[in-house]
N, C-alpha and C positions, 0 to 999 in steps of 0.2 A: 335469511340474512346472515351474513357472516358476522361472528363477533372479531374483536382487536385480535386478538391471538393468532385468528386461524386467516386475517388478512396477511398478518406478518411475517407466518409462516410456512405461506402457502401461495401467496401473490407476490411480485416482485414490487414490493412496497417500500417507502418509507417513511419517516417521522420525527418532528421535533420536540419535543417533549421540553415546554420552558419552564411549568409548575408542576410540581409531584410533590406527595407526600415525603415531610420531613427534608425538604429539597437544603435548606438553610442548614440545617443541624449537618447533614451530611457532606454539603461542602465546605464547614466550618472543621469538622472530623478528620477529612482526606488533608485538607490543609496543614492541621495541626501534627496530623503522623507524616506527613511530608519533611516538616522542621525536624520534628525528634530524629526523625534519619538519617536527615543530612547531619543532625549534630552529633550521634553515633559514630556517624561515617568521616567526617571532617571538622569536627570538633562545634563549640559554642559559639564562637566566633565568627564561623563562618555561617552557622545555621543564622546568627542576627543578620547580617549582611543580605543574605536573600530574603528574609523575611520581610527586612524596612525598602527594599529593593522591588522586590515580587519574583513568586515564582517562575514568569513568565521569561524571566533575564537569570533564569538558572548557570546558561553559559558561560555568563561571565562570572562566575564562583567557581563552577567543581568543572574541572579539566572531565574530557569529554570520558578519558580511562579508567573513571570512577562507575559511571553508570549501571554497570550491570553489578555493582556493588547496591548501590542505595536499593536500587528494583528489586534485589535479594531480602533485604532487610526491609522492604516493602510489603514484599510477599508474607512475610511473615505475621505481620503485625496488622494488614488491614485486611487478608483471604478471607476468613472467617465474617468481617463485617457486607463485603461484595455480594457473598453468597445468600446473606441474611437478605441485601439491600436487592440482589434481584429475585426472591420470591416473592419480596413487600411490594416491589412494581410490577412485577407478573400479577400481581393478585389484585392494586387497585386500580392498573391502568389499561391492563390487557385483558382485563374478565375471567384469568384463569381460577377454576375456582376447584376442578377437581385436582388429584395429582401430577404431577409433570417433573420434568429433571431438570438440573443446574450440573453444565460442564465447570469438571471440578480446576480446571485451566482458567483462571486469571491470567489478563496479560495485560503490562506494565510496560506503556509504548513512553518512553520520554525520545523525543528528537530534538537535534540540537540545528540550528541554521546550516544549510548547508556549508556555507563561504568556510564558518567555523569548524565542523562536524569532519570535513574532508581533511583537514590538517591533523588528526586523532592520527596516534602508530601502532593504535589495539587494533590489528587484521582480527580475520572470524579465524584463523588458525592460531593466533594469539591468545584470542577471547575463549577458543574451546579446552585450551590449559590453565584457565581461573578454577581455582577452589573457591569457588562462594560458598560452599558450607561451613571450610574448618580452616581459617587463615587466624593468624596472629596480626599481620601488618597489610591492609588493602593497598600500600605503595610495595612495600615489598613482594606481593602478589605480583602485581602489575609489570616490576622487573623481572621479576624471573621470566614471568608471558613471552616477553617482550623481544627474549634470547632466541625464543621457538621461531624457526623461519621455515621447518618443516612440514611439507603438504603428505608426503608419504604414507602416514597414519590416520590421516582422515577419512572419513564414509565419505563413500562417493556423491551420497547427494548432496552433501556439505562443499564439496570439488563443484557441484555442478552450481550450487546456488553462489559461490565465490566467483566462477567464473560470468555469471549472468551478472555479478555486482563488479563484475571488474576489478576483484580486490579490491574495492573501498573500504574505509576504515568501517564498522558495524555502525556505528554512532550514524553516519547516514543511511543505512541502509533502507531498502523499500521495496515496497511489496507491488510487483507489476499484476496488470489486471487479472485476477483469476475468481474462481467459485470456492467456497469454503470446503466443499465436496471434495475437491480437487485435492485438497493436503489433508485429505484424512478425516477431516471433519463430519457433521452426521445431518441427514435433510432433514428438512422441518424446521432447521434451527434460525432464532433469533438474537441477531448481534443488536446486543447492548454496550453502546459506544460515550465514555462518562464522559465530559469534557475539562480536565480539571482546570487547567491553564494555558494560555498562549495561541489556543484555535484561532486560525482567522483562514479565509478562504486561499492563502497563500502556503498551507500545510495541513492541509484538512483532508480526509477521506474521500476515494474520488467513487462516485459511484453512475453505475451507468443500464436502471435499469429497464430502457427501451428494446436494449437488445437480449436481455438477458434469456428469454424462451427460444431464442434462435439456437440452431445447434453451433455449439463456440467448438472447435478445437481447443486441446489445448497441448503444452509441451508436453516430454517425461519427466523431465525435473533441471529446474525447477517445473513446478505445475502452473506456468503463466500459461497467458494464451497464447495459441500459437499465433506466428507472423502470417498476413493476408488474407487478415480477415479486419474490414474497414468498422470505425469505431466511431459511435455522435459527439458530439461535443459533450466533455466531460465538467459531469454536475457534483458540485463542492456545496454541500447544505449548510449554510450559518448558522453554528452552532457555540452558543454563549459559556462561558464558562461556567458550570455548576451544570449546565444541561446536557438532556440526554439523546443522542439519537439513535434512532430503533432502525433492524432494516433487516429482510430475510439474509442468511447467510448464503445463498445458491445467486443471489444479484449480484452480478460481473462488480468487481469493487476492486480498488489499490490504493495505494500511501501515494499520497503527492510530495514531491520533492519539497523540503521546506528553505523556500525563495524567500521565508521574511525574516523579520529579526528579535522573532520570540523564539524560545525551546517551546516547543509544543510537549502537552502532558497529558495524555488519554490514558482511561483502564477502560478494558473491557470484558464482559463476561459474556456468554451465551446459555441460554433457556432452550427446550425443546420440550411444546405440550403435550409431545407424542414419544413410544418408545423410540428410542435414537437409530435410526439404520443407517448403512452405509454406500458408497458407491466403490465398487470393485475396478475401476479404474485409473487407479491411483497407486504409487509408486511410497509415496511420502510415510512418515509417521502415524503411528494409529494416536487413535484421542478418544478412547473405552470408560475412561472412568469418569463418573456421573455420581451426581448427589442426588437424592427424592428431595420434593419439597418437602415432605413430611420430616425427613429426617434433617435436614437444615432447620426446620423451626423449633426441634427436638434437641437443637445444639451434637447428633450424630453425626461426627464427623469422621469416626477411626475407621469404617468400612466404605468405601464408596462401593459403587455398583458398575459391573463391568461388562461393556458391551462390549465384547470381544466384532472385529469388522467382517471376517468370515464368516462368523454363524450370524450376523445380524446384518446383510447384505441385501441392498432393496432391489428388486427384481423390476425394473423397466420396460413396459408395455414398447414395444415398436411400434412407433408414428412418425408419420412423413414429417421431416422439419424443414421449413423453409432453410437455405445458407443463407450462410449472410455474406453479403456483397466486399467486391474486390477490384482492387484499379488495375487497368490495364498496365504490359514493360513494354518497352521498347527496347530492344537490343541492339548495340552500336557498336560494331567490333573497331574499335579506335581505342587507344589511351591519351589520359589526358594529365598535364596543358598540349593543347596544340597551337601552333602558330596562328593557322589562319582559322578563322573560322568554321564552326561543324554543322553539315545540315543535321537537321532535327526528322522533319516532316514537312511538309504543307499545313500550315496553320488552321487549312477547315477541317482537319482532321480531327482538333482540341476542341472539343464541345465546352463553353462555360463551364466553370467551377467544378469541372473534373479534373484531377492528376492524374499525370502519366509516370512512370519511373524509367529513368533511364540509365539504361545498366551500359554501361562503358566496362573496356576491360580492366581497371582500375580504380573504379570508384562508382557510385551510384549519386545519381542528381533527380531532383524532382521538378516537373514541369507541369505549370497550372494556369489556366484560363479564369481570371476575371473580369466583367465588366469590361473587357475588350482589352484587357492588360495582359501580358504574357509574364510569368514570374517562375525563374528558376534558384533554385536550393541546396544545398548538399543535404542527403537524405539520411545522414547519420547524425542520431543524437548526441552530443555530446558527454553527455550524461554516462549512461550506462549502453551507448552504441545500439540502442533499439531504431527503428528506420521506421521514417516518418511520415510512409507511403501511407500508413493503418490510421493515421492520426485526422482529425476535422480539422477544416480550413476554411478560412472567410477571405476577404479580402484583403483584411489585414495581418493576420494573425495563421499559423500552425501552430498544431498541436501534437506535443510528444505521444503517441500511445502507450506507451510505458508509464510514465509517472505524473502526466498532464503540464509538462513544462511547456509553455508558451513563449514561442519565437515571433519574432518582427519580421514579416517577408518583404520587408525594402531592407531594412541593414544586418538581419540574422542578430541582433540581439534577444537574448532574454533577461529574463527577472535576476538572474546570476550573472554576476559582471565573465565569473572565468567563463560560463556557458553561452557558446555564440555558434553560430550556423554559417557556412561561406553564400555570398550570395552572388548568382552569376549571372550574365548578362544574355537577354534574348531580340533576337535583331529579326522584323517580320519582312526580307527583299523577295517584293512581288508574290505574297504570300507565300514565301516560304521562310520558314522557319532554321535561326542558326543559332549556336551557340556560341558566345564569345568568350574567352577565358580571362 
């Protein structure tokens, strides 16, 4: 029989964790170093204002060109307690009971509503000229930033991951589906996901792991998945504030776009009950350094332990992996609007509840069979322009692949007033199939 640890680190599992030890003390803790930072970072006044307010409407206090300010001075002051707090839940809720590691990576996700978060003018080439270690003035920071409009000096996979974000402001940024493997990270591992404030199913972690053993493709960088490979319907676990969810790090996972109107506030750490190895196909950042449990509970923190990814690279037995499944194109050498109508196909050609894509030479439309309805879409997200060929679909609803935004396939609405899909008209004369502009 498997114990906790070795389902979670080894199955593509997950879990909600609503009681644990010290659960109360700990989010009474994160709470209270939350306030002192903000009031650090923008004084007393403001720290009371979110306080009698709530975390969760952080928004409307600190402009969104603060954040990687507070999360600095976050780092600081609660790293040491995170590390403590995932050996104490490794120990009483996973069974681990001999040695194991703690990724010495804390990360300090605050996201702000989209609607809000897109109007920020901190670009990630702005943000990667912040001195968050040695500033006198966090506004005065921020203008100088703000002057940088040069991409020229950038690492290229910073070019590449700007480009997949569309140069959005960072404050929204999001993480499209991938394996933790993929950016460097090490197997075996266990993402511990805190929930401080503001989670609700409308900006929560998307996770998807029905498909997770299939062999995924993925890009070179950013390391999402690659496009044309079809995706279930993406599962968003209710996760209360103060709780915790656990889940292998190698489970196909992303940030969902946050459609609602909390700042969402998650930290996370990662455990691994085993020595940490790596996967050699990967382009991204290494993530070497590890704490022991032993020496975390030791309060050792000046030396971490360093798994270098080349000498510590997991060797991969070859086995057959099923692919995973992919919707048929249709090629239609037209551009479009056209006047008159465009045929399609023969409509017994469209099996129920399959998409088709249809590549025009100008644009890309998706066409779907429900319940004897025919419904056509523009196949570009609005979002971050991910194509929605990959994404699950009912009969009412599509689904973004990318970030799991949900459109309306009668009016191409979504959860985002500015985020909408054009929706086009499908005409069945004498079984055959046209498209109308």
């Amino acid at each position: 029989m498997l114990k906790n640890y070795q389902i979670y680190s080894r199955k593509y599992e997950y879990a909600v964790f609503n009681n644990f030890f010290k659960k109360l003390e700990t989010k009474d803790f994160v709470a209270s170093e939350l306030f002192e930072s903000i009031k650090l970072l923008m004084g007393n006044a403001c720290a009371n204002k979110v306080k009698k307010s709530g975390l969760e409407n952080l928004h409307n206090f600190i402009p969104c060109e603060y954040l990687p300010f507070l999360v600095k001075i976050l780092q600081k002051r609660i790293d040491k307690f995170f590390l403590h707090f995932s050996v104490l839940f490794a120990k009483k809720k996973l069974g681990l009971r001999k040695n194991f590691f703690v990724d010495q990576s804390i990360i300090y996700r605050i996201h702000y509503p989209f609607e809000i978060g897109k109007k920020s003018n901190l670009k990630k080439a702005n943000y990667l000229k912040l001195n968050l270690d040695h500033y006198k003035s966090a506004k005065q920071q921020i203008k100088n930033s703000l002057k940088n409009k040069n991409l020229h000096q950038i690492e290229k996979r910073f070019k590449e991951a700007i480009k997949y974000q569309r140069n959005l402001p960072t404050a929204v940024w999001c993480h499209g589906p991938h394996k933790d493997t993929w950016f460097g990270h090490s197997y075996n591992g266990i993402n511990i996901w805190y929930a401080v404030a503001g989670v609700t199913k409308k900006n929560g972690v998307i996770l998807y792991p029905s498909i997770s053993a299939k062999n995924l493709k993925h890009l070179r960088s950013p390391n999402y998945i690659a496009p044309g490979q079809l995706l279930p319907k993406p599962i968003i676990p209710a996760v209360n504030n103060g709780s915790l969810l656990i889940f292998n790090s190698e489970t196909l996972h992303a940030t969902r776009i946050n459609t609602g109107n909390t700042t969402r506030i998650v930290i996370t750490t990662r455990i691994n009950p085993f020595k940490p190895t790596f996967y050699d196909g990967t382009t991204e950042a290494e993530y070497p350094s590890w704490f022991s449990a032993q020496d975390i509970e030791k309060n050792i923190f000046e030396s971490p332990i360093s798994f270098p990814r080349k000498e510590n690279l997991k060797l991969k037995k070859k086995t057959k992996k099923t692919p995973i499944k992919s919707e048929r194109v249709f090629v239609i050498n037209k551009q479009l609007p056209q006047k008159e109508p465009v045929y399609i196909c023969k409509s017994q050609k469209i099996k129920n509840n399959e998409k088709i894509l249809l590549k025009f030479q100008n644009r890309q439309i998706i066409l779907f069979k429900s319940e004897s309805k025919f419904h056509a879409l523009s196949a570009s997200c609005p979002h971050v322009g991910i194509n929605l060929i990959d994404g699950f679909h009912d009969k009412k609803s599509i689904f973004c692949p990318g970030h799991g935004l949900r459109f309306d396939v009668k009016s191409g609405f979504s959860e985002c007033k500015s985020l909408r899909i054009k929706i086009f008209r499908i005409k069945n004369i004498s079984k055959k199939l046209y498209l109308i502009n």
